[in-house]
C-alpha positions as CSV (number, residue, x, y, z in Angstrom):
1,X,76.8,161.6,30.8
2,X,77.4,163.3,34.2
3,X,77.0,167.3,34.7
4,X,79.3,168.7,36.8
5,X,78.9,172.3,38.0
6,X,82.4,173.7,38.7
7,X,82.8,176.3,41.5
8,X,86.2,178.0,42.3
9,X,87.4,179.7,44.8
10,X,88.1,183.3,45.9
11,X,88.7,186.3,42.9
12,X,88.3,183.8,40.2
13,X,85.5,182.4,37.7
14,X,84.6,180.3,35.5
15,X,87.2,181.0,33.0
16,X,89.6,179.4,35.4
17,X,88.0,175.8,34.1
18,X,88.6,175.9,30.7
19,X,91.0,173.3,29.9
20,X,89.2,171.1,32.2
21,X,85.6,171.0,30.7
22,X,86.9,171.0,27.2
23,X,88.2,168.4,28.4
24,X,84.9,167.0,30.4
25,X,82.9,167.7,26.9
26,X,85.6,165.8,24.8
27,X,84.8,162.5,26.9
28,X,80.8,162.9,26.9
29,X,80.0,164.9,30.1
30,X,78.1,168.5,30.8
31,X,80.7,171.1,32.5
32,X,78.8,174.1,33.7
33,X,81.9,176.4,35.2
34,X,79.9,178.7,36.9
35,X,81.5,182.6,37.2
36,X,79.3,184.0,40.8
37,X,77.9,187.3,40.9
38,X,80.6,189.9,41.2
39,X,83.4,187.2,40.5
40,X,85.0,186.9,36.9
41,X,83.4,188.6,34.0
42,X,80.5,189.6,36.4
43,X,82.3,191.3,38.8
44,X,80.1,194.4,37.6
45,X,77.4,192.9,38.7
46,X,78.5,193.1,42.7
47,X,76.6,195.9,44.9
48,X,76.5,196.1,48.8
49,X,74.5,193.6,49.0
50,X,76.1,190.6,47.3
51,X,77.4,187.8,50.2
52,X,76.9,183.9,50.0
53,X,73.5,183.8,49.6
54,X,73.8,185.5,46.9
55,X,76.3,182.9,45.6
56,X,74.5,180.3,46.7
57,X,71.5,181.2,44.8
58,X,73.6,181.7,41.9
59,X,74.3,178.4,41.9
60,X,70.6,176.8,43.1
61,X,69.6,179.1,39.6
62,X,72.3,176.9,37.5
63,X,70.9,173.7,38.7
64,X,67.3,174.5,37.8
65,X,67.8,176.7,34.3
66,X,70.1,173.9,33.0
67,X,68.0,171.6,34.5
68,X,70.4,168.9,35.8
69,X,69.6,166.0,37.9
70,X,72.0,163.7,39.3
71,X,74.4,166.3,39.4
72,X,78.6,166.6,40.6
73,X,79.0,169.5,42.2
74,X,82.6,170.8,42.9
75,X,84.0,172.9,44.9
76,X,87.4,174.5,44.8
77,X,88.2,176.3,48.4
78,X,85.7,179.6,48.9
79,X,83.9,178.2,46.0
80,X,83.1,175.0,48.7
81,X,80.9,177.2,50.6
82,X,78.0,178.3,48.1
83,X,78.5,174.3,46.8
84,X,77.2,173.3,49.9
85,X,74.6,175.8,50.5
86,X,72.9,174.8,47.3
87,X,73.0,171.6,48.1
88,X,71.2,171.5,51.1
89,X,68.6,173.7,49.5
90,X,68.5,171.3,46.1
91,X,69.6,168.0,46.9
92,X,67.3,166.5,44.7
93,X,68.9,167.8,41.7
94,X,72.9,166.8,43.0
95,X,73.9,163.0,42.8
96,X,77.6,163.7,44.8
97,X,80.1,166.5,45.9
98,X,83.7,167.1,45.6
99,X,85.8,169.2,47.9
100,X,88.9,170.2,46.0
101,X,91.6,170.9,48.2
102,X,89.2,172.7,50.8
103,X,87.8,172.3,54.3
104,X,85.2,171.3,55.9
105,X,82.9,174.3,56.6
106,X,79.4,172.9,59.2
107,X,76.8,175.1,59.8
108,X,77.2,178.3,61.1
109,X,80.6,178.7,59.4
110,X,81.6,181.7,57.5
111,X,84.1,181.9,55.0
112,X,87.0,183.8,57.4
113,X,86.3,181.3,60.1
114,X,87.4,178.3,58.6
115,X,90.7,180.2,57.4
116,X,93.3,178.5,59.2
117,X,95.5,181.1,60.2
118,X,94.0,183.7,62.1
119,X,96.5,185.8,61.4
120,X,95.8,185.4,57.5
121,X,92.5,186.1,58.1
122,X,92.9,189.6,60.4
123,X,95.3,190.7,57.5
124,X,92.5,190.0,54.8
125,X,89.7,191.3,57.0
126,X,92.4,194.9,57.3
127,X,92.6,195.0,53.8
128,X,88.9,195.1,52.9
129,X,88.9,198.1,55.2
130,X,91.6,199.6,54.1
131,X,91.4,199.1,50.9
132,X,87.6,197.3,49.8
133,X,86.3,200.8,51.6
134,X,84.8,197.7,53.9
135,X,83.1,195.9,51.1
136,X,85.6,194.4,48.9
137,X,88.8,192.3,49.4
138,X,91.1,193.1,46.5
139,X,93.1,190.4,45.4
140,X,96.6,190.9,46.6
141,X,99.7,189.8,44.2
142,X,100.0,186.0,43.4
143,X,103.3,186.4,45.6
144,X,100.8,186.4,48.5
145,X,100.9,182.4,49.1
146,X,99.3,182.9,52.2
147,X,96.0,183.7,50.1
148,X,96.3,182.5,47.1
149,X,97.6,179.1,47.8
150,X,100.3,176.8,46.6
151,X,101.1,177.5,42.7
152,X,102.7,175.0,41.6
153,X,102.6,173.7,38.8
154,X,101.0,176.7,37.0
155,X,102.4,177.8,34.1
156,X,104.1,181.6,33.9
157,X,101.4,182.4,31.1
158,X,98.2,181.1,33.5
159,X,99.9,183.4,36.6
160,X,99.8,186.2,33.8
161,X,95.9,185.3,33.2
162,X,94.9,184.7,36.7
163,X,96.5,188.2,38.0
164,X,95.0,190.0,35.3
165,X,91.5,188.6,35.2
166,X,91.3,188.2,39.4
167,X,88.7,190.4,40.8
168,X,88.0,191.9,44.3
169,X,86.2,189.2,46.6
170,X,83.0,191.0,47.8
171,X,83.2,190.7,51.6
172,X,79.5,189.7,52.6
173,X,80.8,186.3,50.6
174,X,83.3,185.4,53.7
175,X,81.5,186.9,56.6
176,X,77.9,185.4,56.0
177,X,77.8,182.4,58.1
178,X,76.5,179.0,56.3
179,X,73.3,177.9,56.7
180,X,72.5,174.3,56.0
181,X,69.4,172.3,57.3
182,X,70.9,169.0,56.7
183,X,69.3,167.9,53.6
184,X,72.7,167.2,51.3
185,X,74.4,165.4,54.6
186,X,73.8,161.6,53.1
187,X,75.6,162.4,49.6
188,X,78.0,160.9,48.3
189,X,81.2,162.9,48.6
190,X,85.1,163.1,47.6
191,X,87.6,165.0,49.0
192,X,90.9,165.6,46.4
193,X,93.9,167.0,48.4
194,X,96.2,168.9,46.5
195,X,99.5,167.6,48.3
196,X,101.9,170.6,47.3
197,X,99.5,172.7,49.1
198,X,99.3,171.0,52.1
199,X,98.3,167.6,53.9
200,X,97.1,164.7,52.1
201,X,95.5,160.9,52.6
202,X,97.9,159.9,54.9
203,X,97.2,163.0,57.3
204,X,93.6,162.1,58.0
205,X,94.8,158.0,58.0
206,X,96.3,159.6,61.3
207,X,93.5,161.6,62.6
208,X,91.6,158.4,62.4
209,X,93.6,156.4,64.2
210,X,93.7,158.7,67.0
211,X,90.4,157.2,67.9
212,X,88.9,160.7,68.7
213,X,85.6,160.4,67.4
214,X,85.1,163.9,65.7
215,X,87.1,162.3,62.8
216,X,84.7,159.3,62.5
217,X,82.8,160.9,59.5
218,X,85.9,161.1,57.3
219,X,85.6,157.0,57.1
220,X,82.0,156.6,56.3
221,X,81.6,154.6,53.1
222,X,80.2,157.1,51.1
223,X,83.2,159.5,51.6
224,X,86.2,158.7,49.3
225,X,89.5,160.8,48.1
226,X,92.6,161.5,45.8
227,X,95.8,162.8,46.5
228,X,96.9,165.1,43.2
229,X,100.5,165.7,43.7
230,X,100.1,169.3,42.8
231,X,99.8,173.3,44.0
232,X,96.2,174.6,44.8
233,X,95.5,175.3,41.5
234,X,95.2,171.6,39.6
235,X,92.8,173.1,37.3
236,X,95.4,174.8,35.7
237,X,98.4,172.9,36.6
238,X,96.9,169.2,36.1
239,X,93.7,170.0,34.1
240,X,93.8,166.4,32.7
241,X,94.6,164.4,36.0
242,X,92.0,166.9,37.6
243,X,89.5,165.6,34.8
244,X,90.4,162.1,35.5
245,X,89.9,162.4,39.0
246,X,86.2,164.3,38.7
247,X,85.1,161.4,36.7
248,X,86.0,158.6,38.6
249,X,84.2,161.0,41.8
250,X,81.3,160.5,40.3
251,X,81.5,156.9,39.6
252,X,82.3,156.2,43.2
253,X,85.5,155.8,43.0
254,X,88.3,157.0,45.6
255,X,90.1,155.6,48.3
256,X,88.1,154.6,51.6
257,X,89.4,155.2,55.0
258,X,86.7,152.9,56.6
C-alpha cells in the first residue's frame, strides 16, 4: 500500500482528484488530495499573508498528521512547487515524486518565473492588480488556454465543475521564490508529459543528444517518465490511465533516457 499525496495546480483543489483516488483506494493505496490554503473549499481561509510557504507547510502538515512514510508525492503544474518545498524540508517521510505535466522549478524560482511565456505571465501579473486589488489572481474563463492549459479530453460537465468551483490564486503563491536546501535532490522521480499540452519523451530524447550538459540530469537512473496522450488536465480526462501511471511511478517504473 503506497500513499500518494496529490497536489494540483493553480485555482483548483482537491476535489479535482476524485475519480482518481477512488480509484487509488479501489486497488489498495492511500490518496490524500490535498485542497492548499485559500485553494478549493478553503479559499476562505486566504489572508495577505498566504504565499508558498504557506503551501508548502500545508503540505509538510499532511505528511506528519497522516503520518506517511515512504510517500508519492505528485505534483500537477503550480501544485509542483509546494511538492518540492516539502520535500526538501521532509524527505524522510517521501519515498518518490512525480511531475505531472510541469517544469522544472531549482532553487530560487518563483512560480511566474518558470512561466514560459513572458508575455503570459505580465498579463497574469496585470490582472492581479487590476483585478486581485494586488493580492489575488482571479481565474480567467477556461477559454483562456494560455493559463489554464490544454483541455482536452475533459468532459463538458467537468469544464462546468472546474469553472464554477475555480478560486482566485493568492499571488504571494507565484512570486515567493523556492527555497530548497537540497535534501529531496537523490529521490526517485517521474516526469508524465501530457502530449496534447505540449512536448513529450521524444522532445527531451533530443535535448539529450545535443550533448549540452545542462540536460544530463534528465538521464540519471532514478529519473523515469510517461507520455499520456492527453490535455493538461488527465485527472479528469484519463483518471484511470492517470491511476495506472502513478502506480507504476512508484514501483519504479517509466521509461529511462540513460
Amino acid at each position: 500500500m503506497t500513499a500518494f499525496v496529490l497536489v494540483s495546480g493553480g485555482y483548483t483543489g482537491g476535489w479535482i482528484w476524485r475519480e482518481v483516488a477512488a480509484l487509488l483506494r479501489e486497488r489498495g493505496h492511500t490518496p490524500l488530495p490535498v485542497t492548499l490554503t485559500g485553494m478549493g473549499d478553503r479559499r476562505h481561509l486566504a489572508g495577505p499573508d498566504t504565499d508558498l510557504e504557506t503551501h508548502i507547510e500545508d503540505l509538510v502538515q499532511v505528511l506528519e498528521h497522516e503520518d506517511v512514510r515512504d510517500a508519492v508525492l505528485v505534483g500537477h503544474c503550480y501544485g509542483l512547487l509546494p511538492v518540492l518545498g516539502a520535500a526538501d524540508r521532509r524527505a524522510d517521510r517521501v519515498g518518490s515524486l512525480v511531475y505531472l505535466d510541469t517544469g522544472m522549478p531549482q532553487d530560487g524560482d518563483a512560480g511566474v518565473d518558470v512561466m514560459p511565456d513572458p508575455a503570459v505571465r505580465d498579463r497574469l501579473l496585470g490582472r492581479a492588480t487590476e483585478c486581485g486589488g494586488g493580492r489575488f489572481l482571479p481565474p480567467p474563463p477556461l477559454e483562456d488556454e494560455e493559463v489554464w492549459g490544454d483541455l482536452t479530453g475533459v468532459a463538458p460537465a467537468d469544464r462546468v465543475r472546474m469553472e464554477r468551483l475555480a478560486a482566485p490564486q493568492p499571488l504571494g503563491t507565484l512570486t515567493r521564490p523556492l527555497r530548497l536546501t537540497g535534501a529531496a535532490a537523490a529521490l526517485p522521480s517521474t516526469g508524465v508529459f501530457c502530449t496534447a499540452n505540449g512536448p513529450g519523451i521524444a522532445v527531451l530524447e533530443a535535448l539529450l543528444a545535443t550533448g549540452d550538459p545542462r540536460y544530463a540530469v534528465l538521464a540519471e537512473p532514478r529519473v523515469g517518465y510517461f507520455d499520456l496522450e492527453t490535455g493538461h488536465y488527465p485527472m479528469l480526462s484519463r483518471p484511470g490511465e492517470l491511476t495506472d501511471v502513478l502506480i507504476r511511478a512508484a514501483a519504479g517504473e517509466g521509461r529511462r533516457l540513460g
